[in-house]
mmCIF file of the N, C-alpha and C atoms, coordinates in Angstrom:
data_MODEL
# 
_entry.id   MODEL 
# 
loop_
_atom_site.group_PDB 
_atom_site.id 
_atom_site.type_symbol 
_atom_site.label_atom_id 
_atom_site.label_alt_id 
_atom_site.label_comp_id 
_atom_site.label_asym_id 
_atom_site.label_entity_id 
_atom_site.label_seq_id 
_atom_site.pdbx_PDB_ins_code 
_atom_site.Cartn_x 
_atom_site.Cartn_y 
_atom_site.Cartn_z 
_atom_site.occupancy 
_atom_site.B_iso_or_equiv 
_atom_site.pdbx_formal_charge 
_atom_site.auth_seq_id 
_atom_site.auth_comp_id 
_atom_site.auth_asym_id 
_atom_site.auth_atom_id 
_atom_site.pdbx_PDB_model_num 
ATOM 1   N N  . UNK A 1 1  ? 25.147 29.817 18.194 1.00 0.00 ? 1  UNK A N  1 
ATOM 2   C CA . UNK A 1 1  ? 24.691 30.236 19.487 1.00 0.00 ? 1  UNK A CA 1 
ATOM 3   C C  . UNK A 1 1  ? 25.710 29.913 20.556 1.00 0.00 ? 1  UNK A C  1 
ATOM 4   N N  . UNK A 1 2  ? 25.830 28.867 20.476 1.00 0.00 ? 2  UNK A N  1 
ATOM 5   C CA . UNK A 1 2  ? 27.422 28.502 21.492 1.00 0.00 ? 2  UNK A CA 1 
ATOM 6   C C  . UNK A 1 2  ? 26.902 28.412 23.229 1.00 0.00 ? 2  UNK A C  1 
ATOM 7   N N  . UNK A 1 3  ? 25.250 27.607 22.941 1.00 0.00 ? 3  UNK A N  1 
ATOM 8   C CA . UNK A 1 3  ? 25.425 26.937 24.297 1.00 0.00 ? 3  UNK A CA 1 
ATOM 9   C C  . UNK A 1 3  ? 25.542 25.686 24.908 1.00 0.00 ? 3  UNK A C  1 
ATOM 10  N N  . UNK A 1 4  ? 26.198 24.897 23.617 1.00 0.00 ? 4  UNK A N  1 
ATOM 11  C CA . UNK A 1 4  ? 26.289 23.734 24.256 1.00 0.00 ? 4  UNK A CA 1 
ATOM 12  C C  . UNK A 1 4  ? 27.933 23.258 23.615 1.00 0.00 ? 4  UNK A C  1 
ATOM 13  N N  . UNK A 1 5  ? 28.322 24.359 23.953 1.00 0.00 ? 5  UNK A N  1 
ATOM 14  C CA . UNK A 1 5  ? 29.845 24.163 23.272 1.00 0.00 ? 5  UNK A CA 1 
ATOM 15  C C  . UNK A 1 5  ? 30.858 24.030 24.766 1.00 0.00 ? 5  UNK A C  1 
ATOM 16  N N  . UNK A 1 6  ? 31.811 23.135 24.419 1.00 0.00 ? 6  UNK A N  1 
ATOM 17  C CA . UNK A 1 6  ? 32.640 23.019 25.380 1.00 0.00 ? 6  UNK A CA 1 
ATOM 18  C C  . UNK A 1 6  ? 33.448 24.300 26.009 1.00 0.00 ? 6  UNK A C  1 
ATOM 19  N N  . UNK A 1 7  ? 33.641 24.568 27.087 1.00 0.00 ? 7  UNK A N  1 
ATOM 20  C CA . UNK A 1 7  ? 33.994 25.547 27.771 1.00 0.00 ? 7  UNK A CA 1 
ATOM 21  C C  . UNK A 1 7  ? 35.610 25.398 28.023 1.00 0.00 ? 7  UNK A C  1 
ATOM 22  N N  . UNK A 1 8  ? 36.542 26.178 27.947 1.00 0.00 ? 8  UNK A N  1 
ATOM 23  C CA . UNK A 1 8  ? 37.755 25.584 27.793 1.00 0.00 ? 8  UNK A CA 1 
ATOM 24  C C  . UNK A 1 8  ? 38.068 25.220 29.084 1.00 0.00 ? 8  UNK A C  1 
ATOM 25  N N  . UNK A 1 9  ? 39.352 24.667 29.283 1.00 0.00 ? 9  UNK A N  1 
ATOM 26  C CA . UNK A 1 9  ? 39.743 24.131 30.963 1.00 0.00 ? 9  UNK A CA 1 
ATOM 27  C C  . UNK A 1 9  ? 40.649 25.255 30.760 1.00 0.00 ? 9  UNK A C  1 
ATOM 28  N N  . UNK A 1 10 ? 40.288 25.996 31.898 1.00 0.00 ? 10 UNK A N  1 
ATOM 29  C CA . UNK A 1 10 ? 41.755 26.889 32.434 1.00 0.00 ? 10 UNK A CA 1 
ATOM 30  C C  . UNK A 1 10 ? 43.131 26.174 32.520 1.00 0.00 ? 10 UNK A C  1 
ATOM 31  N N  . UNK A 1 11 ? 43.161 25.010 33.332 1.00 0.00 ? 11 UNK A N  1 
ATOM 32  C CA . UNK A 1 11 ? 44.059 24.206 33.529 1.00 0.00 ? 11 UNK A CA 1 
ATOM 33  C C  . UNK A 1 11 ? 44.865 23.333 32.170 1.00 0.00 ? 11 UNK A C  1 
ATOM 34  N N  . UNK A 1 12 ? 44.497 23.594 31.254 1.00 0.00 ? 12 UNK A N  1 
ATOM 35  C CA . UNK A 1 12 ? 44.926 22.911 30.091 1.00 0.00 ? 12 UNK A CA 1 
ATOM 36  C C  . UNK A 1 12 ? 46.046 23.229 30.041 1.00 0.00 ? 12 UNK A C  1 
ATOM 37  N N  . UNK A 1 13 ? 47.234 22.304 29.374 1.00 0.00 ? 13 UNK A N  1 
ATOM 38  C CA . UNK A 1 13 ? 48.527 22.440 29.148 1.00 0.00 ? 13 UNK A CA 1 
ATOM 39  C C  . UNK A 1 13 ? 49.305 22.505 28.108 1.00 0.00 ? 13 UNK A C  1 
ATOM 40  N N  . UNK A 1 14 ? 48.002 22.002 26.928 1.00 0.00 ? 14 UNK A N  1 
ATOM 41  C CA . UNK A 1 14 ? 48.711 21.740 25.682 1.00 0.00 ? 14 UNK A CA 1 
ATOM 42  C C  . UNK A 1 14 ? 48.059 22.727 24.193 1.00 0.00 ? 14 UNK A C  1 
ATOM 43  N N  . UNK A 1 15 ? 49.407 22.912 23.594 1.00 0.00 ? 15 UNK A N  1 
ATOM 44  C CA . UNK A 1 15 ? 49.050 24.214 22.860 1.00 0.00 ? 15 UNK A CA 1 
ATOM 45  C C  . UNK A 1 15 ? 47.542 23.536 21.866 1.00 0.00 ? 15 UNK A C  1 
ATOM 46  N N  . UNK A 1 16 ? 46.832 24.282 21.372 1.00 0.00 ? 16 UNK A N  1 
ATOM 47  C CA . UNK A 1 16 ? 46.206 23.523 20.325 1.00 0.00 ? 16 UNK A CA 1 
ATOM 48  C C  . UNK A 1 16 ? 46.361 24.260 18.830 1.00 0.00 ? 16 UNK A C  1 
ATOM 49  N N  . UNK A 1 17 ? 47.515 25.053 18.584 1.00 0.00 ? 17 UNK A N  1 
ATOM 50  C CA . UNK A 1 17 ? 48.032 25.123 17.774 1.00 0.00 ? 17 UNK A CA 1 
ATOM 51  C C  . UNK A 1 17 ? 49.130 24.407 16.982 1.00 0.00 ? 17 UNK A C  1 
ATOM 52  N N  . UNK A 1 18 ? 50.029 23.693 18.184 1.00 0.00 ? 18 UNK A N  1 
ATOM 53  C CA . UNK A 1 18 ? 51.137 23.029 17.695 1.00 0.00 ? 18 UNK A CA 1 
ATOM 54  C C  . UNK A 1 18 ? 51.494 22.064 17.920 1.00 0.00 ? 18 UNK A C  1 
ATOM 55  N N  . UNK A 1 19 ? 50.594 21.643 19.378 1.00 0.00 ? 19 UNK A N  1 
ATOM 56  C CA . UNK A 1 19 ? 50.337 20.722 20.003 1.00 0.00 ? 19 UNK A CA 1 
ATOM 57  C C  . UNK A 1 19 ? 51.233 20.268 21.130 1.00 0.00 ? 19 UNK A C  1 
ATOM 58  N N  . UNK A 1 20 ? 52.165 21.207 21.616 1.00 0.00 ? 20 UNK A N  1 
ATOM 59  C CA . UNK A 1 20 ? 53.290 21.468 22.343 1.00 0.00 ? 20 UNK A CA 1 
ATOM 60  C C  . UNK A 1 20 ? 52.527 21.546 23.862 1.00 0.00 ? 20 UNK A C  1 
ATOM 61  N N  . UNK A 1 21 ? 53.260 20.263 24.683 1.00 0.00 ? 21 UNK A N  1 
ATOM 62  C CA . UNK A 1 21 ? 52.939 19.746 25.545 1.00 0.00 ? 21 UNK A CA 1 
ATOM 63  C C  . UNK A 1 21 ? 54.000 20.824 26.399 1.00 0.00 ? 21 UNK A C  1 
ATOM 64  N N  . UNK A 1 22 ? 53.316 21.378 27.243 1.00 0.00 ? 22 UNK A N  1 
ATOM 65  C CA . UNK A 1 22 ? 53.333 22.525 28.456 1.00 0.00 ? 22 UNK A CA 1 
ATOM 66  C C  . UNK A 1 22 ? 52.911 21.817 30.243 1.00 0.00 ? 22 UNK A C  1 
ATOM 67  N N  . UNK A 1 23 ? 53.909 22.238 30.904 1.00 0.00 ? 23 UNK A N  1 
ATOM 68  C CA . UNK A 1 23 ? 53.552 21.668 32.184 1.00 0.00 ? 23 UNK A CA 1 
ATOM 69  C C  . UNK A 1 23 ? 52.794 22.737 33.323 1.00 0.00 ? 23 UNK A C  1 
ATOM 70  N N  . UNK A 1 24 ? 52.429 23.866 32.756 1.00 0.00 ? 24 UNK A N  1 
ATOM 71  C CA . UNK A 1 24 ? 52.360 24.837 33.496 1.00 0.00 ? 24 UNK A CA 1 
ATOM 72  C C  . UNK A 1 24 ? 50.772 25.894 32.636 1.00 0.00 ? 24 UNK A C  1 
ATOM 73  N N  . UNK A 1 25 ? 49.770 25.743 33.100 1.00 0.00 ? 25 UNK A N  1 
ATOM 74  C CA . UNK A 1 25 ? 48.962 26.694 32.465 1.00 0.00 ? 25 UNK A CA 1 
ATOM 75  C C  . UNK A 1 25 ? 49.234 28.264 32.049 1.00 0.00 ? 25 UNK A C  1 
ATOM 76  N N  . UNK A 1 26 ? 49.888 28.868 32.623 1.00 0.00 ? 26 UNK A N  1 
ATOM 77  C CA . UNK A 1 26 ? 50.565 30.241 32.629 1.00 0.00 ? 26 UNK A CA 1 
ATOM 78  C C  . UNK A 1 26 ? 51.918 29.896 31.623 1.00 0.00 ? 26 UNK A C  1 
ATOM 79  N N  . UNK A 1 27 ? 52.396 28.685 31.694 1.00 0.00 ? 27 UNK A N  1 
ATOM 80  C CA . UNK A 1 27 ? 53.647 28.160 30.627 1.00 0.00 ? 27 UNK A CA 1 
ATOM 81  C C  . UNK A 1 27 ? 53.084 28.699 29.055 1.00 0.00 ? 27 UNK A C  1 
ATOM 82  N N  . UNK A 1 28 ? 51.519 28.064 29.222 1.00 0.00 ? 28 UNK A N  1 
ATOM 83  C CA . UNK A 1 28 ? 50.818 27.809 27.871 1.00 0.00 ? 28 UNK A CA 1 
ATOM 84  C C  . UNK A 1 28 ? 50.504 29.029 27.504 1.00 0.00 ? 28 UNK A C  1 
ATOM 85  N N  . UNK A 1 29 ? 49.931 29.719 27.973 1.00 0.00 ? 29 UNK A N  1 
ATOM 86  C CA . UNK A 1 29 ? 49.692 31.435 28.087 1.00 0.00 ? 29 UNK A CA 1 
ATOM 87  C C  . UNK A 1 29 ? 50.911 32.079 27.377 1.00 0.00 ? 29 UNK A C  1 
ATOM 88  N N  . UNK A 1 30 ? 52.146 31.969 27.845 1.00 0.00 ? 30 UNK A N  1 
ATOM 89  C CA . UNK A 1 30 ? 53.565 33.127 27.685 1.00 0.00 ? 30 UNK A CA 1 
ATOM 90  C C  . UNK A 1 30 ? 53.448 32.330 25.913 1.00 0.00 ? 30 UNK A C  1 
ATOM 91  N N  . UNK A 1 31 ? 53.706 30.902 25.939 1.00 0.00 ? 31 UNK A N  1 
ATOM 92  C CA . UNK A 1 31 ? 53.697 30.141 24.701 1.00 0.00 ? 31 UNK A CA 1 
ATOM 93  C C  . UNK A 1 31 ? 53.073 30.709 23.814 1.00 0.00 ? 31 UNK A C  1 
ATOM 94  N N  . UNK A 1 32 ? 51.505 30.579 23.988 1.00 0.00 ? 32 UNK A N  1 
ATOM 95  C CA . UNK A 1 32 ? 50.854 31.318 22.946 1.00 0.00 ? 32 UNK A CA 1 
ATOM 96  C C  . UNK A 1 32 ? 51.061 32.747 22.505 1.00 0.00 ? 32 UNK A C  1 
ATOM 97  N N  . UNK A 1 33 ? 51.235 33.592 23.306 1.00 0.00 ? 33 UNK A N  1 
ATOM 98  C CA . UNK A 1 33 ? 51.417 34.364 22.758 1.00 0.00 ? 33 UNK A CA 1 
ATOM 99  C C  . UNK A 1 33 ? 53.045 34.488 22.021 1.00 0.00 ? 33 UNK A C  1 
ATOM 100 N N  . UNK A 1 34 ? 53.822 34.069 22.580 1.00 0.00 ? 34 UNK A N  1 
ATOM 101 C CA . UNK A 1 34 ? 55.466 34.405 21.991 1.00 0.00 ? 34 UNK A CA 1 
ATOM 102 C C  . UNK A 1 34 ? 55.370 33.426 20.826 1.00 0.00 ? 34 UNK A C  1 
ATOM 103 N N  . UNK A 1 35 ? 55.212 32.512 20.831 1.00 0.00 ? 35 UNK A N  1 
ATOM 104 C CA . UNK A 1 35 ? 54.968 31.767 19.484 1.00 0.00 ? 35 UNK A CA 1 
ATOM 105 C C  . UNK A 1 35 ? 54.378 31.615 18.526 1.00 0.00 ? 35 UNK A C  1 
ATOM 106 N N  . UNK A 1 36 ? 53.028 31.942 18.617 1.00 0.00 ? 36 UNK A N  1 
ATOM 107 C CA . UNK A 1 36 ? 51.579 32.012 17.947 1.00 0.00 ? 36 UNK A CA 1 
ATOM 108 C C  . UNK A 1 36 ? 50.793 33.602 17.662 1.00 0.00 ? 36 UNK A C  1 
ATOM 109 N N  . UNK A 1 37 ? 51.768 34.567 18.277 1.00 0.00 ? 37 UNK A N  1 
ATOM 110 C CA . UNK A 1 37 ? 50.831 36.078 18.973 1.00 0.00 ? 37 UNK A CA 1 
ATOM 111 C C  . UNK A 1 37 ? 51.190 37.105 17.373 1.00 0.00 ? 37 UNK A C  1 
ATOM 112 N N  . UNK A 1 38 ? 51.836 36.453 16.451 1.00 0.00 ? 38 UNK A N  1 
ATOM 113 C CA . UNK A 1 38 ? 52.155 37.366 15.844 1.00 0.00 ? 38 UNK A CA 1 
ATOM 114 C C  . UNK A 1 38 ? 51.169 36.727 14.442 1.00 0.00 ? 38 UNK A C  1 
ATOM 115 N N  . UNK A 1 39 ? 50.424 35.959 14.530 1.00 0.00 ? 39 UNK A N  1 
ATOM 116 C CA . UNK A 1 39 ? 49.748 35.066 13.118 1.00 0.00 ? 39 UNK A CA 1 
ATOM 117 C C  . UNK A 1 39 ? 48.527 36.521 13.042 1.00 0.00 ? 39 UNK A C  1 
ATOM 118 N N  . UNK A 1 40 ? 48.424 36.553 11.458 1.00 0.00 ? 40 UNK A N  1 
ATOM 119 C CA . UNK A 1 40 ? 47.567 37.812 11.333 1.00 0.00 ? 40 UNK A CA 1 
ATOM 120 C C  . UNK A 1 40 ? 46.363 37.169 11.413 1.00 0.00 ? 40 UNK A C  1 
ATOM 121 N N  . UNK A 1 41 ? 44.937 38.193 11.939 1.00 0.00 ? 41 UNK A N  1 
ATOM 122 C CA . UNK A 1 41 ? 43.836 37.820 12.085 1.00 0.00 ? 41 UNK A CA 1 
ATOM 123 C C  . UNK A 1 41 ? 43.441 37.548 11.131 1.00 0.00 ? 41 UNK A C  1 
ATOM 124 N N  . UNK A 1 42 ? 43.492 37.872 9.430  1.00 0.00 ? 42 UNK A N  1 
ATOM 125 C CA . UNK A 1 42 ? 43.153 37.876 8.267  1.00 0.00 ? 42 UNK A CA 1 
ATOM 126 C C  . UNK A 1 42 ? 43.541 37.776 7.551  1.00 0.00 ? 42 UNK A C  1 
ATOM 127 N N  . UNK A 1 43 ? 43.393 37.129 6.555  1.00 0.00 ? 43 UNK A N  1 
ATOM 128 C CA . UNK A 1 43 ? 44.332 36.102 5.531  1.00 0.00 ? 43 UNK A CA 1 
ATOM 129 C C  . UNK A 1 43 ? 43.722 37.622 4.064  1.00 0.00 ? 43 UNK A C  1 
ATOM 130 N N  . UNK A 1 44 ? 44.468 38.474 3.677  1.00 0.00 ? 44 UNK A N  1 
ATOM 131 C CA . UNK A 1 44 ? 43.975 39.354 2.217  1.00 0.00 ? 44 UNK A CA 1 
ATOM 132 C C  . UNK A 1 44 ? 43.775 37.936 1.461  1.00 0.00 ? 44 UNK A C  1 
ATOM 133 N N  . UNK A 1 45 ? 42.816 38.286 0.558  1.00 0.00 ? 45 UNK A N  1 
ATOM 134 C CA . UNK A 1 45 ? 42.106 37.617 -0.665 1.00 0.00 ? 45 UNK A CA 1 
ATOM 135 C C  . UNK A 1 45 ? 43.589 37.717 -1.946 1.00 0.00 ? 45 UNK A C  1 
ATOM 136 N N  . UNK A 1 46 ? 43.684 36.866 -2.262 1.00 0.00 ? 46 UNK A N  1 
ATOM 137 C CA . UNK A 1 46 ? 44.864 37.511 -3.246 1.00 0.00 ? 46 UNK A CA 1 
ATOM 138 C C  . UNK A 1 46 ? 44.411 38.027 -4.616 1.00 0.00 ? 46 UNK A C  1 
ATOM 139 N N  . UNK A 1 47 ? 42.849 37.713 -4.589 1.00 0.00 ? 47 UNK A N  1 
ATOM 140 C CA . UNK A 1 47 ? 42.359 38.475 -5.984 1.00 0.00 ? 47 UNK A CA 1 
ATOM 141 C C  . UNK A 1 47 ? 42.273 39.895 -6.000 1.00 0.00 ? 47 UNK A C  1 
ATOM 142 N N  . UNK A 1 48 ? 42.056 40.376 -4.940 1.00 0.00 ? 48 UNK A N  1 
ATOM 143 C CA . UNK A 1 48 ? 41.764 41.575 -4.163 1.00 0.00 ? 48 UNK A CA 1 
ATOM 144 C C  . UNK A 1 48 ? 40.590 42.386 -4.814 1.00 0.00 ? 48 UNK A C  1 
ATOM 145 N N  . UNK A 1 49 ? 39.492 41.374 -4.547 1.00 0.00 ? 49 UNK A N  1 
ATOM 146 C CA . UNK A 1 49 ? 37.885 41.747 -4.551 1.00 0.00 ? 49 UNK A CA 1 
ATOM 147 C C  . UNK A 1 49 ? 37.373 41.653 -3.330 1.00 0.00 ? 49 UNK A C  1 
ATOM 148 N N  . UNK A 1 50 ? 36.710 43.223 -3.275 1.00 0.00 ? 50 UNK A N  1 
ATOM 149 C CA . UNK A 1 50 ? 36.320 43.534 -1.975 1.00 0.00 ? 50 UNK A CA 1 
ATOM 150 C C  . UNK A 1 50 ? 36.757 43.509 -0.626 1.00 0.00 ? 50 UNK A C  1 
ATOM 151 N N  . UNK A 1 51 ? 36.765 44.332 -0.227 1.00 0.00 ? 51 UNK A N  1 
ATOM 152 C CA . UNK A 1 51 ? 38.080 44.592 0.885  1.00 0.00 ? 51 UNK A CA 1 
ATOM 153 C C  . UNK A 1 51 ? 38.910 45.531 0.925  1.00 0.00 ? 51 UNK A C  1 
ATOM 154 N N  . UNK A 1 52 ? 38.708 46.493 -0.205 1.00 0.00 ? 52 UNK A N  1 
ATOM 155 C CA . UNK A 1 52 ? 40.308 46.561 -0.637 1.00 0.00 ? 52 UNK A CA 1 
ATOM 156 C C  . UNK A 1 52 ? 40.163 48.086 -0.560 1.00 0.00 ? 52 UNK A C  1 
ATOM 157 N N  . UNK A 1 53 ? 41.318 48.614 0.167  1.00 0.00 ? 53 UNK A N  1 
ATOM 158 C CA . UNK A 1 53 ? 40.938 50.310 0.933  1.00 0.00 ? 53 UNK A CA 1 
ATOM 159 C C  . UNK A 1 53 ? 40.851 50.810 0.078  1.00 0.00 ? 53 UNK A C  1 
ATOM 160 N N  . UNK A 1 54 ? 40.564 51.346 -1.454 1.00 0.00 ? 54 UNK A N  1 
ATOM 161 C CA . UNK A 1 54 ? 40.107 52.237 -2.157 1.00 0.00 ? 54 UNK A CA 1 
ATOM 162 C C  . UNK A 1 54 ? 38.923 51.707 -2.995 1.00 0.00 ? 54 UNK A C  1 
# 
């Protein structure tokens, strides 16, 4: 449900991917994406059951 889940701080500085300490919220922003923006949303199954375009 996600209503008693922490709300992020805009102001945050530090990646929580890599943990790369950023002085600039908009720093952290360009970061994530140029560093982190290319990780695929979905990991393929390597058995390749179900899923699988034909």
């Amino acid at each position: 449900m996600g209503l008693l889940r922490k709300k992020e701080d805009p102001n945050q500085t530090k990646c929580k991917e890599c943990g790369m300490e950023l002085h600039d919220p908009e720093r952290l922003k360009r970061h994530l994406k140029k560093a982190h923006g290319n990780v695929p949303a979905k990991k393929l199954d390597p058995k390749g059951s179900d899923g699988g375009l034909w």
